[in-house]
Gaussian input, Z-matrix of N, CA and C with variables (Angstrom, degrees):
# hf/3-21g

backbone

0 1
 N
 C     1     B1
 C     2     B2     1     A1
 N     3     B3     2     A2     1     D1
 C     4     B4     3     A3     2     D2
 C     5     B5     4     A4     3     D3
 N     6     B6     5     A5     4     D4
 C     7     B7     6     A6     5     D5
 C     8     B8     7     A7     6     D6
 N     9     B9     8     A8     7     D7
 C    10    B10     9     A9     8     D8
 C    11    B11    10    A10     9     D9
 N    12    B12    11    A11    10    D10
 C    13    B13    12    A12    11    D11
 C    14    B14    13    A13    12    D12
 N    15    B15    14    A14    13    D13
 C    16    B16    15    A15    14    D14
 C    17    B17    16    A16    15    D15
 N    18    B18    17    A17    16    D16
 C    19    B19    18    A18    17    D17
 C    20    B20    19    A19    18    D18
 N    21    B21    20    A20    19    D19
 C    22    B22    21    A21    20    D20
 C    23    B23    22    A22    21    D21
 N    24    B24    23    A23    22    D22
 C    25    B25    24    A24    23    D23
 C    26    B26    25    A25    24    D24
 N    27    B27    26    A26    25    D25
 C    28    B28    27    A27    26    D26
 C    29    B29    28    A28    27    D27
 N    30    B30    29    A29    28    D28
 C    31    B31    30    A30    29    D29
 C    32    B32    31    A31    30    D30
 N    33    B33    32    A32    31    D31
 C    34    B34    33    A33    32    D32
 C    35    B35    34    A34    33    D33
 N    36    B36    35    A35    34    D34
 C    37    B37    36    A36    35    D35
 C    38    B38    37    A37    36    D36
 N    39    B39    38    A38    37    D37
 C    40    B40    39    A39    38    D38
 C    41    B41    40    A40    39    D39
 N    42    B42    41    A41    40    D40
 C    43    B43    42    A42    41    D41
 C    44    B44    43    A43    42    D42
 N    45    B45    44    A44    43    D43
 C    46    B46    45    A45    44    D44
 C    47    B47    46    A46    45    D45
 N    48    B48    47    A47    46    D46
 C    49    B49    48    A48    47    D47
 C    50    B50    49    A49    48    D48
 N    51    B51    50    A50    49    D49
 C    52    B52    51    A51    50    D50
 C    53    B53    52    A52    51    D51
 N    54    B54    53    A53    52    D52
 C    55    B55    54    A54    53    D53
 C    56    B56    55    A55    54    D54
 N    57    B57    56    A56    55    D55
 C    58    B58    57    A57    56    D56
 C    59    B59    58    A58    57    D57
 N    60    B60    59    A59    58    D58
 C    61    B61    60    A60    59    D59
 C    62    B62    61    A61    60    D60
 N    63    B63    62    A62    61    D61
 C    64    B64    63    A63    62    D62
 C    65    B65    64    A64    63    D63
 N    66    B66    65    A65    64    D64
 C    67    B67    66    A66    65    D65
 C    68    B68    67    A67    66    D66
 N    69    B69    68    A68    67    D67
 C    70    B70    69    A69    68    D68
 C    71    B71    70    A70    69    D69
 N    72    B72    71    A71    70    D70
 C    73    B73    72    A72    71    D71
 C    74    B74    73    A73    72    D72
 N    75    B75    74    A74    73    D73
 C    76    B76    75    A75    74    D74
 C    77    B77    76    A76    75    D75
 N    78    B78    77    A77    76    D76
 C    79    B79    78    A78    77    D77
 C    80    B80    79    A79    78    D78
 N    81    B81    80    A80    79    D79
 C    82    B82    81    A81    80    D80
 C    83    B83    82    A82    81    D81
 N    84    B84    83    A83    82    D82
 C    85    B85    84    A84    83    D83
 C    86    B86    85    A85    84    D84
 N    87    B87    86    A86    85    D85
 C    88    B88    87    A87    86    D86
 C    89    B89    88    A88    87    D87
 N    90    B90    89    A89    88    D88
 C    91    B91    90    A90    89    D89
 C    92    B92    91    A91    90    D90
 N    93    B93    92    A92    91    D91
 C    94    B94    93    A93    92    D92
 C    95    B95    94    A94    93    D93
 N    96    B96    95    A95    94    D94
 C    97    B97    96    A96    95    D95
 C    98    B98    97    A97    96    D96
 N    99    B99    98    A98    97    D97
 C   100   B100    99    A99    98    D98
 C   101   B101   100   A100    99    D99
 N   102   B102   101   A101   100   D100
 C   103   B103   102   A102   101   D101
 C   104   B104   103   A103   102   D102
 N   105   B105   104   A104   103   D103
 C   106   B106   105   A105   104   D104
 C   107   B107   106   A106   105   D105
 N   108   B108   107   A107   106   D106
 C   109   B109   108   A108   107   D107
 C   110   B110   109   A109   108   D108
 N   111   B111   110   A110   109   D109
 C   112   B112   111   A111   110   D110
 C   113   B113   112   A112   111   D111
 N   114   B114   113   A113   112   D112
 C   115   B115   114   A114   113   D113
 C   116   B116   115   A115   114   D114
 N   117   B117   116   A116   115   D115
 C   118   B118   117   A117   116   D116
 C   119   B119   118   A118   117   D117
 N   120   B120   119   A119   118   D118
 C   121   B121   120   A120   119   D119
 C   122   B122   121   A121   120   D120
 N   123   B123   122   A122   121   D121
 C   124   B124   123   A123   122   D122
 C   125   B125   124   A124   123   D123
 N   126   B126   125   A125   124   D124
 C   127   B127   126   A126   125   D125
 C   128   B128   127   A127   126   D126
 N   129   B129   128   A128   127   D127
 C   130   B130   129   A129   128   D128
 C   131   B131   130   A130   129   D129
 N   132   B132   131   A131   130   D130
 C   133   B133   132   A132   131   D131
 C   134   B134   133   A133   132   D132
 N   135   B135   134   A134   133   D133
 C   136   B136   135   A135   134   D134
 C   137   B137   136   A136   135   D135
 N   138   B138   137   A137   136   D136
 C   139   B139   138   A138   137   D137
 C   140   B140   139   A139   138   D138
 N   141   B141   140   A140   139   D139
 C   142   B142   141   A141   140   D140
 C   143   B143   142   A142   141   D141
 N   144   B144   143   A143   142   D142
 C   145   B145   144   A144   143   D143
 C   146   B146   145   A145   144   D144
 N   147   B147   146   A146   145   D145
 C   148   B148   147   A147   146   D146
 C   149   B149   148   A148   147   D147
 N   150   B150   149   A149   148   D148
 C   151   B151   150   A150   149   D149
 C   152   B152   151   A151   150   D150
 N   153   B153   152   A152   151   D151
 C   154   B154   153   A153   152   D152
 C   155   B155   154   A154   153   D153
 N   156   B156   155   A155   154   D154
 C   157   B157   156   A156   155   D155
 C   158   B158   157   A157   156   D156
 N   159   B159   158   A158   157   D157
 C   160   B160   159   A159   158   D158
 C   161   B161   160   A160   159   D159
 N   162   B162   161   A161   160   D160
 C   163   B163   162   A162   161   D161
 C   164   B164   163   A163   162   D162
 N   165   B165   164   A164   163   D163
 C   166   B166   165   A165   164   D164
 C   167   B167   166   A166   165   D165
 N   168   B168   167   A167   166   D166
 C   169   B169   168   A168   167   D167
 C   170   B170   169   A169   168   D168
 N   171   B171   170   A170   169   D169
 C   172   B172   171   A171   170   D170
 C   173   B173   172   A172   171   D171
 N   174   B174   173   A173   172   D172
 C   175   B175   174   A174   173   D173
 C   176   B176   175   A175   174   D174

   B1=1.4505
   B2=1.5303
   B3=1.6657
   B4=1.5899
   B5=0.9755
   B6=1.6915
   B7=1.5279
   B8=2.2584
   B9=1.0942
   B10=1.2117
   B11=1.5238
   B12=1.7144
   B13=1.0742
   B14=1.7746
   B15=1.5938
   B16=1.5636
   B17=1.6922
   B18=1.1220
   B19=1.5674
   B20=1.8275
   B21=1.0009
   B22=1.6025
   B23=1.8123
   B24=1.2622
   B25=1.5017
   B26=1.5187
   B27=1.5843
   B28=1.4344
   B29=1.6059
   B30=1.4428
   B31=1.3340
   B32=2.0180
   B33=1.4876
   B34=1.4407
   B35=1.9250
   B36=1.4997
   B37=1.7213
   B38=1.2716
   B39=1.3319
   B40=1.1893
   B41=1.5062
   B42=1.1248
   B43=1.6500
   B44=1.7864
   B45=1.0514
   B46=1.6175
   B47=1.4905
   B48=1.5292
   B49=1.6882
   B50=1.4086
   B51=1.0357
   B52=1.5950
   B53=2.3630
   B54=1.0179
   B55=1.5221
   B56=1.7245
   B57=1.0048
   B58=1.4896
   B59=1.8863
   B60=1.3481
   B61=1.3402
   B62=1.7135
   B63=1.3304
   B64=1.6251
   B65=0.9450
   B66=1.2748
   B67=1.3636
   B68=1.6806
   B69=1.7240
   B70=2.5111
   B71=1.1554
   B72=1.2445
   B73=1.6566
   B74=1.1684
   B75=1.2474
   B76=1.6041
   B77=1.4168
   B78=1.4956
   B79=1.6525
   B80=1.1230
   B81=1.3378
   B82=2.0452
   B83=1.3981
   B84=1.6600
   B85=1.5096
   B86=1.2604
   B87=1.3820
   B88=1.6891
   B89=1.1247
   B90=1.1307
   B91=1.6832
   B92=1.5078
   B93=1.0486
   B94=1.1916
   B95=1.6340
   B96=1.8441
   B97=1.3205
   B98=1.1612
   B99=1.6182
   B100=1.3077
   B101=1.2706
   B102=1.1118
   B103=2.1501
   B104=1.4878
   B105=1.3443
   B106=1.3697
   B107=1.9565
   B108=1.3037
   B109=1.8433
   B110=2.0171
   B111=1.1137
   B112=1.2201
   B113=1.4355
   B114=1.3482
   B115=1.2749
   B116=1.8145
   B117=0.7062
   B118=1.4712
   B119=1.7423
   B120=1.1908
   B121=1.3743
   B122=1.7419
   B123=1.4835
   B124=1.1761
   B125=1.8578
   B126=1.2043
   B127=1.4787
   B128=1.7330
   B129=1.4024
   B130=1.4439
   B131=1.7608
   B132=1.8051
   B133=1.2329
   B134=2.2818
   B135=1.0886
   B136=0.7660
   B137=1.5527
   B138=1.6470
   B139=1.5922
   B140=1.8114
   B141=1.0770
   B142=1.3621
   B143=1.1758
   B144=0.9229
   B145=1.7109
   B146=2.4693
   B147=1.4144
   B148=1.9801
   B149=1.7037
   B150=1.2043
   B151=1.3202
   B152=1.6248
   B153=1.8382
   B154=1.2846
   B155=1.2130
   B156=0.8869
   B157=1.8990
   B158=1.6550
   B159=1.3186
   B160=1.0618
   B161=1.6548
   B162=1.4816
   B163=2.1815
   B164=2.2020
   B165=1.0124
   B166=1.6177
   B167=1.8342
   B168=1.3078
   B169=1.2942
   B170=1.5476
   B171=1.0629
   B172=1.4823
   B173=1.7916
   B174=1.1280
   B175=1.3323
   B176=1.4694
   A1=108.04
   A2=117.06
   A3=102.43
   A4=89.45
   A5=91.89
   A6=109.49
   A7=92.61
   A8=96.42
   A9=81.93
   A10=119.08
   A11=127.46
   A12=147.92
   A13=100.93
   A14=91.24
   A15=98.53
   A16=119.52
   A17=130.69
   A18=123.22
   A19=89.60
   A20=112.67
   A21=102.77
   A22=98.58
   A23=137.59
   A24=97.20
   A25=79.27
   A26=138.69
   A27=134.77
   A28=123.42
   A29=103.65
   A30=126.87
   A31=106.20
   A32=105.21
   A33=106.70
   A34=102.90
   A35=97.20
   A36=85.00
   A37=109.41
   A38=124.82
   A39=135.33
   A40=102.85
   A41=120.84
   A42=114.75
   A43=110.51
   A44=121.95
   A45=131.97
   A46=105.00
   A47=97.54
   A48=112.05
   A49=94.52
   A50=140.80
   A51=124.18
   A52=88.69
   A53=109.62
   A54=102.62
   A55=91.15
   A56=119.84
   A57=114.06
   A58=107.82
   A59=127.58
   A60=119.62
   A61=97.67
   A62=135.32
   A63=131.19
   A64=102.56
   A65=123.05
   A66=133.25
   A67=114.41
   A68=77.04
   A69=75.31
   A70=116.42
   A71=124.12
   A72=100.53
   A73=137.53
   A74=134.21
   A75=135.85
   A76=112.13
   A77=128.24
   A78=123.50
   A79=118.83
   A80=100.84
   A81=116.64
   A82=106.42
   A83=115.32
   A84=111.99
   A85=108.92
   A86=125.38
   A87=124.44
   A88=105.93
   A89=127.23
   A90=141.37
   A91=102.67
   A92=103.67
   A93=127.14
   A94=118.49
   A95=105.00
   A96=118.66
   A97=137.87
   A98=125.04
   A99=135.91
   A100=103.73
   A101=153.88
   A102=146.92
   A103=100.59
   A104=146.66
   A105=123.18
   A106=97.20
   A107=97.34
   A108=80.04
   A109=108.00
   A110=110.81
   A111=126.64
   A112=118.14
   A113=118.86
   A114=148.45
   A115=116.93
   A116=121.59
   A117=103.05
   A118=127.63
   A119=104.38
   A120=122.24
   A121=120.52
   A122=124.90
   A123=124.74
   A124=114.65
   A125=108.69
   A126=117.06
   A127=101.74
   A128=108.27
   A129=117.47
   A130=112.79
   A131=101.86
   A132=74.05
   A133=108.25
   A134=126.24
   A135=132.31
   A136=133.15
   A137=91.65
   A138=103.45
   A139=85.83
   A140=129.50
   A141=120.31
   A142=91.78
   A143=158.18
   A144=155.23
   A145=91.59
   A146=78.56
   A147=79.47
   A148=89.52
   A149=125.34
   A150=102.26
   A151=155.17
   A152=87.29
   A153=111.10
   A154=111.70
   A155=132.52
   A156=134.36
   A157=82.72
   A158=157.36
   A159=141.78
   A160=87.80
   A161=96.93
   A162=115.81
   A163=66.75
   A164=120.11
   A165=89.59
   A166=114.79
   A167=117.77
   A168=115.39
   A169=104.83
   A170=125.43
   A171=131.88
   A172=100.18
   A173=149.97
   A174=161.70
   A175=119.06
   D1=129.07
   D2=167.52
   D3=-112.60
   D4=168.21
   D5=-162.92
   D6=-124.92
   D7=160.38
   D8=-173.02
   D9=-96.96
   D10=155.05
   D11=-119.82
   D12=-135.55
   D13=83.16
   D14=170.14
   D15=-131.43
   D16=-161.27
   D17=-151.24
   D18=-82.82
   D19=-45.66
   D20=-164.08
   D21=-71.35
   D22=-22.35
   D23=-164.06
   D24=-114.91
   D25=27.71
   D26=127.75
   D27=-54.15
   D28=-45.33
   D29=-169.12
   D30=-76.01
   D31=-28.94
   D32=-174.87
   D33=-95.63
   D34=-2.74
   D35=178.14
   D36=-119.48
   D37=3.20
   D38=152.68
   D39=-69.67
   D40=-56.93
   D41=-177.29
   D42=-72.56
   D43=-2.41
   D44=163.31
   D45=-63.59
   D46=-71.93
   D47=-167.03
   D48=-68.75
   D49=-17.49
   D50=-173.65
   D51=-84.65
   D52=-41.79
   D53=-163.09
   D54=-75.79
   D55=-41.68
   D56=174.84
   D57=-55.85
   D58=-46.59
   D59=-163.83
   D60=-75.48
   D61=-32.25
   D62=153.39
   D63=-28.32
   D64=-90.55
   D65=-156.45
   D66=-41.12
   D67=-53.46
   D68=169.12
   D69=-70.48
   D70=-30.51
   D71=154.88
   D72=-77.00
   D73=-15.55
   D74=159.80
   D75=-69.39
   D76=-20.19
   D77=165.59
   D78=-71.89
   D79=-32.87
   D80=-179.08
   D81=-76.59
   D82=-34.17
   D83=177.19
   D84=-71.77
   D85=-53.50
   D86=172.85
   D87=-34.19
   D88=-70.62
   D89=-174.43
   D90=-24.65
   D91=-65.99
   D92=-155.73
   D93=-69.55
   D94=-34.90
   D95=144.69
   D96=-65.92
   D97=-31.49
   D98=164.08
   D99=-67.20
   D100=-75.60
   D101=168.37
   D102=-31.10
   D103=-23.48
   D104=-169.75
   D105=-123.35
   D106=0.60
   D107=173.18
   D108=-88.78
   D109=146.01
   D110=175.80
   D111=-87.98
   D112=-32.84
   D113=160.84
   D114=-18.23
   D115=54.10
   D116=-176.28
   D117=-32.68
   D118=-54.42
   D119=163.42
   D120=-57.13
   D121=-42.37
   D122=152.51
   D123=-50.13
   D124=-47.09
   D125=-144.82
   D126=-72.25
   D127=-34.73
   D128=175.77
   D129=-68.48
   D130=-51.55
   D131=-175.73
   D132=-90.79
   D133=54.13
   D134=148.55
   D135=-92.08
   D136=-25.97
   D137=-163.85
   D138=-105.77
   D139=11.07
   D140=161.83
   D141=-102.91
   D142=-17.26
   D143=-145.27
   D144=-112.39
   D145=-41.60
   D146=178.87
   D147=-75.55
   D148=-70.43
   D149=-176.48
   D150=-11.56
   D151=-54.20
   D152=165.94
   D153=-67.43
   D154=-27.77
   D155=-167.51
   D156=-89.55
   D157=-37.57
   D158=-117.13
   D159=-109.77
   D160=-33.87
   D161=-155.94
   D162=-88.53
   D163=-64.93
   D164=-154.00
   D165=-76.28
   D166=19.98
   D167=166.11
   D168=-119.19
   D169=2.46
   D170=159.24
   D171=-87.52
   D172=-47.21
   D173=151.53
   D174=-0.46

């Protein structure tokens, strides 16, 4: 089905893909903090903290 193609639901999926491309970078940054912390105690609750981001973009 298309739906039709005017300034406001350009304007609301531009602001989609912009809140979606945050989000992929704050999973990639976690990531990326959880592999370089040494921390044991940091490292867990980081990877519960990626989790949660993981369950609300699966959501």
């Amino acid at each position: 089905m298309m739906y039709p193609v005017d300034k406001s639901n350009m304007i609301a999926l531009a602001g989609l893909n912009l809140a979606l491309s945050y989000e992929n970078a704050a999973v990639a940054r976690l990531e990326n903090r959880v592999s370089e912390t040494i921390d044991w105690e940091l490292k867990e609750r980081l990877d519960l903290h990626l989790a949660r981001q993981e369950n609300t973009r699966n959501a």
